[in-house]
C-alpha positions in Angstrom: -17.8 35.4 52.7 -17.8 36.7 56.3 -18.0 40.5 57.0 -15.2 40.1 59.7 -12.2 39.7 57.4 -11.5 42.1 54.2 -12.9 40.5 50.9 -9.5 41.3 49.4 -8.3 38.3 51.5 -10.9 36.4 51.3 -10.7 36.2 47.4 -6.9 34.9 48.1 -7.8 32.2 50.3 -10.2 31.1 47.6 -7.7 31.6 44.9 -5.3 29.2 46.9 -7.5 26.3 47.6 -8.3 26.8 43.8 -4.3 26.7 43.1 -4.2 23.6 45.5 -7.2 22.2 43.2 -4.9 22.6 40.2 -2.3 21.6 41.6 -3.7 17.5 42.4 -4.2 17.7 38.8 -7.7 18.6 38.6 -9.6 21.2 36.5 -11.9 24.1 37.3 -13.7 25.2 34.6 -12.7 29.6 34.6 -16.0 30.7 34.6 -17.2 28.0 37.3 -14.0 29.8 39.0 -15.5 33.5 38.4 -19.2 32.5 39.2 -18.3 30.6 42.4 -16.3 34.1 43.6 -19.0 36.3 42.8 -21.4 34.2 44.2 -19.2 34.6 47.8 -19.9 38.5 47.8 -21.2 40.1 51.0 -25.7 40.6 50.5 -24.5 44.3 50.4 -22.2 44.0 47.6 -25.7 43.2 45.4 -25.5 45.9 42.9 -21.3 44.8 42.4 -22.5 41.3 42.3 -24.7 42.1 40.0 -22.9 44.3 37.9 -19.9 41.3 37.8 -22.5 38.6 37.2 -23.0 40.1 33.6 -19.7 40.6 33.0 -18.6 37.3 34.6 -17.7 35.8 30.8 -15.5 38.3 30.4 -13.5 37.6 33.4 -10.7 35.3 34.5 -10.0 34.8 38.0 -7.4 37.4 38.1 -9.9 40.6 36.9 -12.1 39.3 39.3 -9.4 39.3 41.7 -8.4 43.0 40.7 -11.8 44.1 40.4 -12.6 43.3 44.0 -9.2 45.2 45.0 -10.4 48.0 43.1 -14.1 48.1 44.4 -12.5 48.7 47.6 -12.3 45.2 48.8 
């Protein structure tokens, strides 16, 4: 992710090249989804990224989503 741009939108760019993935016909695997997301997190994020990276089973795509909204992204 890039510090220039809110990671609120970033998140929905990747959720629509994931949706455009789906949409061919192909599969994701969810927690390939939620890793890949995480993963994306700004170096200064590292105790969030942590903190998600345990909980990442947990997660669909969608809490992740709201969960970076809510962490101020």
């Amino acid at each position: 992710m890039v510090d220039s741009k809110l990671v609120v939108k970033q998140v929905e760019d990747l959720q629509e090249i994931i949706h455009e993935i789906l949409a061919e016909g192909m599969k994701i695997n969810g927690s390939f989804q939620v890793a890949s997301l995480i993963e994306k997190l700004p170096t200064n994020w590292k105790d969030i990224k942590s903190y998600l990276k345990h909980k990442r089973k947990e997660m669909s795509m969608g809490e992740s989503h709201c969960k970076a909204s809510d962490l101020g992204g």
